[in-house]
N, CA and C atoms as an extended XYZ file, in Angstrom:
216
Properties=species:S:1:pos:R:3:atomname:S:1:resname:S:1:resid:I:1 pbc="F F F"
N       -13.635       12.505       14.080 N   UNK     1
C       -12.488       11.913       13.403 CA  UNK     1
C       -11.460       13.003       13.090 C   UNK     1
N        -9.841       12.818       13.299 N   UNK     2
C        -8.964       13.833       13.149 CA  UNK     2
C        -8.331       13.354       11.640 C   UNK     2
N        -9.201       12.301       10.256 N   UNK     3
C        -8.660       12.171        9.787 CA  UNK     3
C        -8.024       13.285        8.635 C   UNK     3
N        -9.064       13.794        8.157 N   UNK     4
C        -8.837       15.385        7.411 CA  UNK     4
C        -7.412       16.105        8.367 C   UNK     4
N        -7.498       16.473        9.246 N   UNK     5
C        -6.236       17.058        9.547 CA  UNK     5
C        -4.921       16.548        9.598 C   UNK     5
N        -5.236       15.037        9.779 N   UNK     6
C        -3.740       13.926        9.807 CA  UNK     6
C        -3.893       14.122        8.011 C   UNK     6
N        -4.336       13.733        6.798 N   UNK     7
C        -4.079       13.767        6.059 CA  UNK     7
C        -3.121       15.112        5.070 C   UNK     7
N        -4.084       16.551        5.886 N   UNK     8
C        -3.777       17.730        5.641 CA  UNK     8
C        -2.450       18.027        5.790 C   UNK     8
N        -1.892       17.680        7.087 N   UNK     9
C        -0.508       17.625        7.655 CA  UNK     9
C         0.543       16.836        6.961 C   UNK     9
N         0.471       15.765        6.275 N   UNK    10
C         1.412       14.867        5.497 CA  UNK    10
C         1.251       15.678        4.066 C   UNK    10
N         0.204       16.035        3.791 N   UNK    11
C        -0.083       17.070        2.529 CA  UNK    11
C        -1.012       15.935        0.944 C   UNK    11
N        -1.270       15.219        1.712 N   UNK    12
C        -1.629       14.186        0.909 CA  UNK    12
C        -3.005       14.577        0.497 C   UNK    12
N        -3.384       13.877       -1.171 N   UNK    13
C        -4.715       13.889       -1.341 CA  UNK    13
C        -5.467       13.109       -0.736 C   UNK    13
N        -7.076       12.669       -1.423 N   UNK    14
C        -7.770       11.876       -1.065 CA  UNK    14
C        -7.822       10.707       -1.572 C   UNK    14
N        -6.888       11.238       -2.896 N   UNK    15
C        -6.529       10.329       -3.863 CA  UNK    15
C        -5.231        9.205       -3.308 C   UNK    15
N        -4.297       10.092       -3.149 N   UNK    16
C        -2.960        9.438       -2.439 CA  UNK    16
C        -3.355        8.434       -1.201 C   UNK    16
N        -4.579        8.617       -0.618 N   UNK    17
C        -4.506        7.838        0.900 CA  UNK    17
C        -5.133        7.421        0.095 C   UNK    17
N        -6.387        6.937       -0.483 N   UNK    18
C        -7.048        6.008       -1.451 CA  UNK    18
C        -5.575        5.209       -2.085 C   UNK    18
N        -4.659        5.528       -2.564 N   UNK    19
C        -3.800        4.488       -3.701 CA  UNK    19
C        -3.176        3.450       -2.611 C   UNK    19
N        -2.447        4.443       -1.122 N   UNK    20
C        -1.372        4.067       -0.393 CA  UNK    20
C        -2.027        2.895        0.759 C   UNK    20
N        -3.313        3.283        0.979 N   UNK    21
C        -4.096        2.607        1.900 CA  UNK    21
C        -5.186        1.411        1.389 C   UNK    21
N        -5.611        1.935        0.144 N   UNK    22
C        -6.509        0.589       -0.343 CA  UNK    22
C        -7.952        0.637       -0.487 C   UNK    22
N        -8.315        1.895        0.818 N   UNK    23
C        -9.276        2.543        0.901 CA  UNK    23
C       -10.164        3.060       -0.018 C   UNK    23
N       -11.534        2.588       -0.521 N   UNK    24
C       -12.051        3.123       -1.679 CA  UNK    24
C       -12.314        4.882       -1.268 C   UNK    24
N       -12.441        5.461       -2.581 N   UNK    25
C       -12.158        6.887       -2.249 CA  UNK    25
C       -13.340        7.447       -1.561 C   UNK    25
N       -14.561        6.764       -2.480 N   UNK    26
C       -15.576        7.546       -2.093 CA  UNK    26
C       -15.986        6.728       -0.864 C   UNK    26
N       -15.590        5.884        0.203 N   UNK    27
C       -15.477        5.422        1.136 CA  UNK    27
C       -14.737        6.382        2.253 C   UNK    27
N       -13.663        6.673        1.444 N   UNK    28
C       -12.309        7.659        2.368 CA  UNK    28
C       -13.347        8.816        2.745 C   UNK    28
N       -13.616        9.329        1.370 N   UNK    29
C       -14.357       10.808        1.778 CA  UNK    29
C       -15.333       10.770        2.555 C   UNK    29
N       -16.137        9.496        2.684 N   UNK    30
C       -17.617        9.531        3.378 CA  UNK    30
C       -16.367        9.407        5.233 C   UNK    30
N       -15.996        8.860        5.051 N   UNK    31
C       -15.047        8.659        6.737 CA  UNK    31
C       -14.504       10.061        7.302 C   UNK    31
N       -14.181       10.787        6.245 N   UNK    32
C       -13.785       12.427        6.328 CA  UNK    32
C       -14.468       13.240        6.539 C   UNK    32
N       -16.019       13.080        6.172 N   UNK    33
C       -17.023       13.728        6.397 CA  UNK    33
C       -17.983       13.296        7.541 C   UNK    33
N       -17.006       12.101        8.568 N   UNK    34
C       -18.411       11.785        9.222 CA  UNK    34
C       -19.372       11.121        8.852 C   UNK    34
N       -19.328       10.631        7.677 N   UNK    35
C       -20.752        9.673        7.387 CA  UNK    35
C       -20.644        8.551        7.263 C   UNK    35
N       -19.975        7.844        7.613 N   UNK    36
C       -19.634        6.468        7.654 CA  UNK    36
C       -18.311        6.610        8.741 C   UNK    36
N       -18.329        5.111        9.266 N   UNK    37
C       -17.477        5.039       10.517 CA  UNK    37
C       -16.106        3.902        9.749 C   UNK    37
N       -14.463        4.348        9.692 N   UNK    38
C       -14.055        3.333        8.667 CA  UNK    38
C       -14.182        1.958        9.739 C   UNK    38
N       -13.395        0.514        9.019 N   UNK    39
C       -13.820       -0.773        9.564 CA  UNK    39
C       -12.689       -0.617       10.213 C   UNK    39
N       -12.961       -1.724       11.187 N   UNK    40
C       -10.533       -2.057       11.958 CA  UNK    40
C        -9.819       -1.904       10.924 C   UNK    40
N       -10.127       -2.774        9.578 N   UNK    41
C        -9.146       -2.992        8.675 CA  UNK    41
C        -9.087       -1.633        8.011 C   UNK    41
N        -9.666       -0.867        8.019 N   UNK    42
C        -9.382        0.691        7.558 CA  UNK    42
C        -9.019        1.430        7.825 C   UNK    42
N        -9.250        1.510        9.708 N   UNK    43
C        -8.469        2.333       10.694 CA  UNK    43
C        -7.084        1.898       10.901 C   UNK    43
N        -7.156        0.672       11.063 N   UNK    44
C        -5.562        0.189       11.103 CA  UNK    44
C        -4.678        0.636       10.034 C   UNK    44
N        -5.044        0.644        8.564 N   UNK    45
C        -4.638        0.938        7.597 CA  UNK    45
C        -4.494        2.796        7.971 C   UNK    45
N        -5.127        3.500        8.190 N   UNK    46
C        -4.717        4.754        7.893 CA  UNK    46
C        -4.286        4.997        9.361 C   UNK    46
N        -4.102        4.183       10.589 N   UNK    47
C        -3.031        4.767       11.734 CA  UNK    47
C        -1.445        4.097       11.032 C   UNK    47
N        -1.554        3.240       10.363 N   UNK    48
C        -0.108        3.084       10.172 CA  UNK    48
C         0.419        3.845        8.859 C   UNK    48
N        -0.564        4.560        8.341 N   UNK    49
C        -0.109        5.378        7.364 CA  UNK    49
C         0.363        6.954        8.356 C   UNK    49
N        -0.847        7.240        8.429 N   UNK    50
C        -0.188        8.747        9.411 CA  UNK    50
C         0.462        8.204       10.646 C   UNK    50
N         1.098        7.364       10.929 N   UNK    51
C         2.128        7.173       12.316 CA  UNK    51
C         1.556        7.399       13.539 C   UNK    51
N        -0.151        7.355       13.350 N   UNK    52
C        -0.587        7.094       14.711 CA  UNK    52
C        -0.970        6.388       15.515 C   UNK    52
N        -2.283        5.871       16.557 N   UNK    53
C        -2.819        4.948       16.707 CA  UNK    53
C        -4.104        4.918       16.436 C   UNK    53
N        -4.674        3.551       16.317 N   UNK    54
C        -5.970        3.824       15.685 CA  UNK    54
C        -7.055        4.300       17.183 C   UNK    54
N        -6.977        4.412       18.440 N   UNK    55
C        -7.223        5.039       19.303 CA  UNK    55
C        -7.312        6.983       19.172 C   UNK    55
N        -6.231        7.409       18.363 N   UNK    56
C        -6.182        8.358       17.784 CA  UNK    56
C        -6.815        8.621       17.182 C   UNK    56
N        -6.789        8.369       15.927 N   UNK    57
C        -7.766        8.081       14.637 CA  UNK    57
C        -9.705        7.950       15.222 C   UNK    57
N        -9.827        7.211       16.337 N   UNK    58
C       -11.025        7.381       16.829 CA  UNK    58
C       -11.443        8.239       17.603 C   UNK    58
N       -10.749        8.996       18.144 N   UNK    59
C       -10.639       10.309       19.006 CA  UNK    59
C       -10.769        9.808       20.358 C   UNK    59
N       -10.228        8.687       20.753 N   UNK    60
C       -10.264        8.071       22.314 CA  UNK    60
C        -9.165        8.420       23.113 C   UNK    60
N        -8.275        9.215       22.377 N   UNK    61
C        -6.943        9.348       22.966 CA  UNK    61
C        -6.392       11.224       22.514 C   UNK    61
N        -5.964       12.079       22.893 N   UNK    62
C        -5.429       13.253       22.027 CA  UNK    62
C        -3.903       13.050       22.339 C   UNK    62
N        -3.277       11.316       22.663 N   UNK    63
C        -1.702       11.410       21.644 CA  UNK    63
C        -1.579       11.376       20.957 C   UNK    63
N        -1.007       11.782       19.985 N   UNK    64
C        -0.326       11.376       18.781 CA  UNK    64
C         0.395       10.351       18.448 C   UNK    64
N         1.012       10.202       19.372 N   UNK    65
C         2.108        9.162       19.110 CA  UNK    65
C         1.477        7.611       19.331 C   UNK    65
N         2.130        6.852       18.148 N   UNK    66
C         1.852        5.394       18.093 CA  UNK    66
C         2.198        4.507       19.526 C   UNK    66
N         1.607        3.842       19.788 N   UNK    67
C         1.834        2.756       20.549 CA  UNK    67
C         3.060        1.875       20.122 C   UNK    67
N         3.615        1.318       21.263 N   UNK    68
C         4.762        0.382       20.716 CA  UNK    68
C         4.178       -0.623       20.424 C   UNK    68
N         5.175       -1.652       19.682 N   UNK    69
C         4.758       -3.006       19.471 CA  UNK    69
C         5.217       -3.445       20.480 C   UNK    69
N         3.944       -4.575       20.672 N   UNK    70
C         3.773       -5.916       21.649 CA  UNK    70
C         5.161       -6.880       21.670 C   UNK    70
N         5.439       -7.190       22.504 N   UNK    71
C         6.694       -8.509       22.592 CA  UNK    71
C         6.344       -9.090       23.365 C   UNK    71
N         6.568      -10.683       22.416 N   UNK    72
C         6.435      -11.854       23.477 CA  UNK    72
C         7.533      -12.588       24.169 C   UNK    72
C-alpha cells in the first residue's frame, strides 16, 4: 500500500484522513501498516482524497494520476 506516502506528501495526519475520509483511525492505521486490507468504500474514499486511483492505492498501477470520469 502507497498509503503512508500519499498521506506524507499532502502532509496530513492520521487524524486529518480519519476526520476528512470517515475512516476509523485505528482502522486507517491498521491499512498503513499492512494489517488489514481497506473496503471499496474506503479505498474509494482515500483515492478521492489524495487525487488518485484506487488501482493506485492498491499498487496495481505506478500512475498517479486519477482516471477520468465515465460519460454516457
Amino acid at each position: 500500500m502507497r498509503i503512508r506516502e500519499l498521506r506524507k506528501s499532502k502532509g496530513y495526519t492520521q487524524l486529518q484522513v480519519q476526520m476528512m475520509t470517515g475512516i476509523d483511525q485505528s482502522d486507517y492505521s491498521k491499512i498503513e501498516r499492512e494489517l488489514k486490507e481497506p473496503t471499496f468504500t474506503q479505498c474509494k474514499a482515500l483515492a478521492e482524497l489524495f487525487g488518485t486511483s484506487m488501482d493506485y492505492i492498491a499498487g496495481r498501477t505506478d500512475n498517479l494520476e486519477p482516471y477520468g470520469k465515465m460519460t454516457q
